[in-house]
C-alpha positions as CSV (number, residue, x, y, z in Angstrom):
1,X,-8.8,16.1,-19.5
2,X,-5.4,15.0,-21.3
3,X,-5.1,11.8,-21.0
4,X,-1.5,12.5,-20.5
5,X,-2.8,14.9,-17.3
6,X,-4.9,12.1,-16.2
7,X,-1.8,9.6,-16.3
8,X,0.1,12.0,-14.2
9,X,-2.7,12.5,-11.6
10,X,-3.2,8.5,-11.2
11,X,0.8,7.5,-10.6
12,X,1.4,10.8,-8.5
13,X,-0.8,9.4,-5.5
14,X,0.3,5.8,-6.5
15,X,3.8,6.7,-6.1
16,X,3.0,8.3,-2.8
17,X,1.3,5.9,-1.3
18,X,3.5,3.2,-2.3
19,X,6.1,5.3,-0.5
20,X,4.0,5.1,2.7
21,X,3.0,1.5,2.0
22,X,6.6,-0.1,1.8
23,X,7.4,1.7,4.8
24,X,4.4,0.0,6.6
25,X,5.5,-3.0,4.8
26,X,9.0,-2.6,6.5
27,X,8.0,-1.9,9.6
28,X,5.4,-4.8,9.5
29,X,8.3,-7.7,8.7
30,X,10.8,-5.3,11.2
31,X,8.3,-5.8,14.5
32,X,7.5,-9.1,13.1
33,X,11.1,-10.5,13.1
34,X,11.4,-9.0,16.7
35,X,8.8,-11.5,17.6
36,X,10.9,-14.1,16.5
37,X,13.4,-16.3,18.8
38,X,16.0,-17.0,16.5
39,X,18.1,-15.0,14.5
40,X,15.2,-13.2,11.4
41,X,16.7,-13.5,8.5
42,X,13.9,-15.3,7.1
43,X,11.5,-12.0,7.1
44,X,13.6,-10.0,5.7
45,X,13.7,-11.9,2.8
46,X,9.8,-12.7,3.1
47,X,9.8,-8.6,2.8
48,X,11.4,-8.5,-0.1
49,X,9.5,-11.3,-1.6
50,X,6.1,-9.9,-0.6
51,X,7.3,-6.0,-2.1
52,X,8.1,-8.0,-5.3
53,X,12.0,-6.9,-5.3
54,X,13.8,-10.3,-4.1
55,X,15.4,-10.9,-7.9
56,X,16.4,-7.0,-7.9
57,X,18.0,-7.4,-4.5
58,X,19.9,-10.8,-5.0
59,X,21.4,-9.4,-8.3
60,X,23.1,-7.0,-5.8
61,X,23.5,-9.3,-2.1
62,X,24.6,-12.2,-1.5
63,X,22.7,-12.3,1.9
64,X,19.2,-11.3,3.6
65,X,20.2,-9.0,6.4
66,X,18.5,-6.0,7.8
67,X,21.0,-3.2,6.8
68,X,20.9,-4.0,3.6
69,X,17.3,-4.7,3.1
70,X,16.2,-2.0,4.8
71,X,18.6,0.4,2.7
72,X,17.8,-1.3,-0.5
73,X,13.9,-0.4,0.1
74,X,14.4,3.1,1.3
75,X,17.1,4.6,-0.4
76,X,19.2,2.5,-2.8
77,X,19.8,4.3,-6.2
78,X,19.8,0.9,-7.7
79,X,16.3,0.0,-6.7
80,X,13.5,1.8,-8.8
81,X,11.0,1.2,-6.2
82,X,13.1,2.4,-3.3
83,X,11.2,5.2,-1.0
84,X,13.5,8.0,-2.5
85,X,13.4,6.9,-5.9
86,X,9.0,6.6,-5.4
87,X,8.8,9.9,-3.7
88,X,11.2,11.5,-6.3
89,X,8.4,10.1,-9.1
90,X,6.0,11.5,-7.7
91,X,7.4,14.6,-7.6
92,X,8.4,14.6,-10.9
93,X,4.4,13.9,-12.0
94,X,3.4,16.3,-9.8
95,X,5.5,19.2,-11.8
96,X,4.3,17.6,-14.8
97,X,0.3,18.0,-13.5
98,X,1.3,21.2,-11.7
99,X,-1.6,23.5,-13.0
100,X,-4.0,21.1,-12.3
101,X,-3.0,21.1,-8.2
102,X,-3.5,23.7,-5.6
103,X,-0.7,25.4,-4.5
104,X,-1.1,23.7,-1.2
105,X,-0.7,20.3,-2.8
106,X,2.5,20.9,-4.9
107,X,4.3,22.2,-2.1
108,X,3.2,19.3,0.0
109,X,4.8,17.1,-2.3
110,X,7.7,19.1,-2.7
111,X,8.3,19.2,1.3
112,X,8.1,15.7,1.6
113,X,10.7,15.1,-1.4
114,X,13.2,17.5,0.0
115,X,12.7,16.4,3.8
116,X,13.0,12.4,2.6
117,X,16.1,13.4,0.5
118,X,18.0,14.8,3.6
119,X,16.5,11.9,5.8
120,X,17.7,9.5,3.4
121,X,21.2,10.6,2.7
122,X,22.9,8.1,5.0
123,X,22.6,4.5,5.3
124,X,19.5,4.0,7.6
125,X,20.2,1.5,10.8
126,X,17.8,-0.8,13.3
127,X,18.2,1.8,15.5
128,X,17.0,5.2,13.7
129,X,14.4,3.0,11.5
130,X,11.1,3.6,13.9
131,X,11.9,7.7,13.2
132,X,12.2,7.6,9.6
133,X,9.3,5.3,8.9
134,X,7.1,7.7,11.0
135,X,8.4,10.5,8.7
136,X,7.8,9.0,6.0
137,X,4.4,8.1,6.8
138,X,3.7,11.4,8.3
139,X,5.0,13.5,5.2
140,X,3.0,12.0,2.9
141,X,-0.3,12.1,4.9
142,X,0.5,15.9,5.1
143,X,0.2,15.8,1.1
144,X,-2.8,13.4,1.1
145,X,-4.6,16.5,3.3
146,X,-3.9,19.3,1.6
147,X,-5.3,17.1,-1.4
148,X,-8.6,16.6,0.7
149,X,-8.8,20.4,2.1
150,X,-7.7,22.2,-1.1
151,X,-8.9,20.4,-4.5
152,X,-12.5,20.7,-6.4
153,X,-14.3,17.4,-6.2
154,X,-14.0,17.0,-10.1
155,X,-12.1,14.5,-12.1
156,X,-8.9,15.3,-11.0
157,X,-9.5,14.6,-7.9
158,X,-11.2,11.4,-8.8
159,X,-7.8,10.3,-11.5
160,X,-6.0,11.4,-7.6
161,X,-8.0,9.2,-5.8
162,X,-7.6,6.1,-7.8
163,X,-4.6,6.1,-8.4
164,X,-4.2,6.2,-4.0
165,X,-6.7,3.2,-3.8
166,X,-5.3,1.2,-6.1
167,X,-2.2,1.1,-4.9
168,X,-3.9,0.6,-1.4
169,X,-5.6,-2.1,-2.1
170,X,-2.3,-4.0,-3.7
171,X,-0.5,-3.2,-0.2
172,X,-2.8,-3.9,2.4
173,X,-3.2,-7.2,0.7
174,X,0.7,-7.5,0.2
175,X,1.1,-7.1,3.9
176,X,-2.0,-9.4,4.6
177,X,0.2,-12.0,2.7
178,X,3.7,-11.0,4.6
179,X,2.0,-12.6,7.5
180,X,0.6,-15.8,6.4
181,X,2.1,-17.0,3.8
182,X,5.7,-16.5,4.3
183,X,6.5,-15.4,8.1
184,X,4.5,-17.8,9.9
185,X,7.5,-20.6,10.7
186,X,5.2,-23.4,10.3
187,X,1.9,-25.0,10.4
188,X,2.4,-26.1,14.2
189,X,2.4,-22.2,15.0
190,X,-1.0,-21.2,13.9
191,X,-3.4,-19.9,17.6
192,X,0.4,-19.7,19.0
193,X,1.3,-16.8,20.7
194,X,4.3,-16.1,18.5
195,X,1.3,-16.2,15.8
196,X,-1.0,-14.1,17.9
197,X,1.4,-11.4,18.4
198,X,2.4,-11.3,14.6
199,X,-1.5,-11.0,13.6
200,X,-1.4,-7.7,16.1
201,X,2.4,-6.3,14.2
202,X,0.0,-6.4,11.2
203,X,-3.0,-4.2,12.9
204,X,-0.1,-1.7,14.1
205,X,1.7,-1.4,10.4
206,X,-1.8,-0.1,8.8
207,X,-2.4,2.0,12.2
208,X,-5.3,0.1,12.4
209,X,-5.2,-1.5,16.2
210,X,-6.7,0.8,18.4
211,X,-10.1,1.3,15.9
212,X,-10.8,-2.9,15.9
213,X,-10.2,-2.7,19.8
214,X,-12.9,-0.1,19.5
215,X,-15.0,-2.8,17.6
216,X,-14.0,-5.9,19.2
217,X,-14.0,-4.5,23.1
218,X,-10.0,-6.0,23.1
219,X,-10.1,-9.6,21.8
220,X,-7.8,-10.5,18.8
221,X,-8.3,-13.5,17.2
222,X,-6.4,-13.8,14.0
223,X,-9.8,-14.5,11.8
224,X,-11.3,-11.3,13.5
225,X,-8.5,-9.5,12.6
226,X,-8.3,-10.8,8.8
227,X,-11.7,-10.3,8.7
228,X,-11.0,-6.1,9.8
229,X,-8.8,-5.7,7.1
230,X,-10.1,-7.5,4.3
231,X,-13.6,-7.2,4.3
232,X,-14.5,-4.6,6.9
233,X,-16.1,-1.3,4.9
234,X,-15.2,1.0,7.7
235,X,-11.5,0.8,8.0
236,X,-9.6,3.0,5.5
237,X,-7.2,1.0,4.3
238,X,-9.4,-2.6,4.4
239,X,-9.7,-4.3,0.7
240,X,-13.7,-3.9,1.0
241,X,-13.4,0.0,1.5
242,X,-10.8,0.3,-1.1
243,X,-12.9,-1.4,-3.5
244,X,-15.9,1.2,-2.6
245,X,-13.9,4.0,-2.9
246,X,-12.3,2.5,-6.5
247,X,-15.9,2.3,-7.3
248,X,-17.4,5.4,-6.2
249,X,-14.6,7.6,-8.3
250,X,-15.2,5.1,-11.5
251,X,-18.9,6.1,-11.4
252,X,-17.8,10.1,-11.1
253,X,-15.7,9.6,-13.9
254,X,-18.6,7.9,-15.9
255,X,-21.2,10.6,-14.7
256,X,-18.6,13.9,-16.0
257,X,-17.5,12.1,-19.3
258,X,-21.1,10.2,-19.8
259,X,-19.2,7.0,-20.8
260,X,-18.9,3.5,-19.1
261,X,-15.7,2.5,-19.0
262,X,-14.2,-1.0,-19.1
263,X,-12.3,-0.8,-16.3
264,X,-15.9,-0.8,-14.1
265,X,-17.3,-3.9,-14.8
266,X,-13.3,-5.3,-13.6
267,X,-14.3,-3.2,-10.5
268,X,-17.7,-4.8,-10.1
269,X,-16.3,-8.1,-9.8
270,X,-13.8,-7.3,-7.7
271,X,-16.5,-5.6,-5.7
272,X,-18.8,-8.6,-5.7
273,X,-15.4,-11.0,-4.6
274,X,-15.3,-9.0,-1.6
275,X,-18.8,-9.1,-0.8
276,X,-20.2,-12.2,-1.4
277,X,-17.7,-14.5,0.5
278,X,-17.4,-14.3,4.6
279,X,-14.3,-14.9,6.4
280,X,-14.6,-18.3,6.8
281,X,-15.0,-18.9,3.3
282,X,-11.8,-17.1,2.0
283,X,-10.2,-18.9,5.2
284,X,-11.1,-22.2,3.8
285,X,-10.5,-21.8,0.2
286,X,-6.9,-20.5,0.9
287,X,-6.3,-17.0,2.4
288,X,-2.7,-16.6,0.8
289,X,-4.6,-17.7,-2.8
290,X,-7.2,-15.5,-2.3
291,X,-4.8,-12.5,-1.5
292,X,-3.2,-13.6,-4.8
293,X,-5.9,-13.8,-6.7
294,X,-7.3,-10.1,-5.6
295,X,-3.5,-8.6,-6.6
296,X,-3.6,-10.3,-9.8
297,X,-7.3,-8.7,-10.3
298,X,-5.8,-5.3,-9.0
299,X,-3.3,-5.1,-11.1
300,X,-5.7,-6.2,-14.3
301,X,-8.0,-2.8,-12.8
302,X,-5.3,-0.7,-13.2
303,X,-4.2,-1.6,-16.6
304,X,-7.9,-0.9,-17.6
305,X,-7.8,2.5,-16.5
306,X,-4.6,3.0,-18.1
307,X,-6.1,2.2,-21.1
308,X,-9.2,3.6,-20.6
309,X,-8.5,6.9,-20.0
310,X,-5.3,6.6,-22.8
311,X,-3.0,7.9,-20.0
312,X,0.2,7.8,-22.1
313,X,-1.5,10.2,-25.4
């Protein structure tokens, strides 16, 4: 495959999934600053610190309110990252890639660009925000399907699937670090209930909270629920199964082009991070360095398969 083809593929699904992800970031810091007493400007600004877009923003705001972050990370034409600028990006790979997609798949991606275009063409308030963050999740699921029921298992799908767990991986761990290290008030908080209740917001944003009450016959504890997303090999968008699936496609890849790639000794140790420490461990070393440490390692993957795979020749 064209490198070029293979690029395409890889930031497609990334862009569609970050689309999805910084809604469930929104709605995370949205339910979490309900939670809240006083007046939350503080998470919205923790959002926009956490998404990486707080020097974008203050370049245009003066202030962290919820109109205007909200609008600036779903539709303003001055973010890059917005929702509607992601969604339009991934569109515009997907045309580029087009023969190598079902029909199904393309016209997924098309639906969802065209519905989010006229869902987006107004300012989006408090009150409307649940409905448009559920359509934005829900349109871009509908591509991730036809992806699932319609493509070969070959190395496009794999270049598809990377690119999704990647960017996955990044957000689940972004949102992990939305909770603890900048939400949380203080110290004096922590086995509070204004604590306990932010710990479930987070299970909710990755639609994750009915599956650990499955596991954990209803208690929440917020080590238990850390401890579900992070290293947990089961739930879809945990760091552990990311990893897996990251893995798993690397070693397809290596097994159709019958090279070893550099990029999967990067996944290995990322891999071996993830399972060789407990929950305790990561608790004790630092849970906000360790989320660090895993996006910094993330982002050093994904710049390996970049190169790898020469996706700009």
């Amino acid at each position: 495959m064209l490198g070029k083809t293979a690029g395409g593929l890889f930031w497609m699904f990334r862009y569609l999934e970050r689309a999805e992800n910084t809604a469930r970031l929104l709605e995370a810091g949205w339910r979490m600053a309900l939670t809240q007493s006083s007046h939350g400007s503080n998470e919205w600004q923790s959002i926009m610190t956490t998404a990486g877009m707080n020097l974008a923003y203050e370049a245009k705001y003066d202030a962290y309110t919820a109109g205007h972050v909200i609008n600036f990370l779903l539709r303003d034409s001055d973010n890059p990252s917005s929702v509607m600028a992601t969604i339009a990006q991934a569109r515009s790979n997907a045309r580029g890639v087009r023969t190598a997609l079902s029909s199904e798949v393309w016209e997924a991606t098309n639906e969802c660009w065209m519905t989010l275009q006229e869902e987006l063409a107004r300012p989006v308030s408090e009150r409307n925000l649940h409905n448009v963050l559920a359509t934005i999740r829900y349109r871009t699921s509908v591509v991730r399907g036809a992806l699932h029921g319609t493509m070969l298992r070959n190395d496009i799908f794999s270049f598809a699937n990377l690119g999704t767990f990647i960017e996955r991986a990044d957000n689940t761990a972004r949102i992990l670090d939305v909770k603890y290290y900048l939400l949380l008030p203080s110290a004096a908080f922590v086995g509070t209930r204004i604590d306990n209740a932010q710990w479930e917001v987070i299970l909710r944003s990755v639609s994750a909270e009915r599956s650990f009450r499955w596991l954990h016959a209803g208690e929440t504890t917020p080590l238990g629920i850390a401890e579900f997303l992070i290293l947990d090999p089961r739930m879809p968008r945990s760091l552990a199964f990311c990893y897996e699936e990251i893995g798993e496609n690397l070693a397809q890849l290596e097994q159709e082009y019958g090279t070893r790639q550099t990029s999967q000794p990067q996944s290995d140790y990322m891999c071996a991070c993830l399972r060789d420490r407990t929950i305790d461990m990561i608790f004790q070393d630092g849970l906000h360095e360790f989320l660090r440490d895993f996006i910094s390692g993330t982002n050093h993957l994904s710049e390996l398969i970049e190169q790898d795979f020469r996706f700009y020749e």
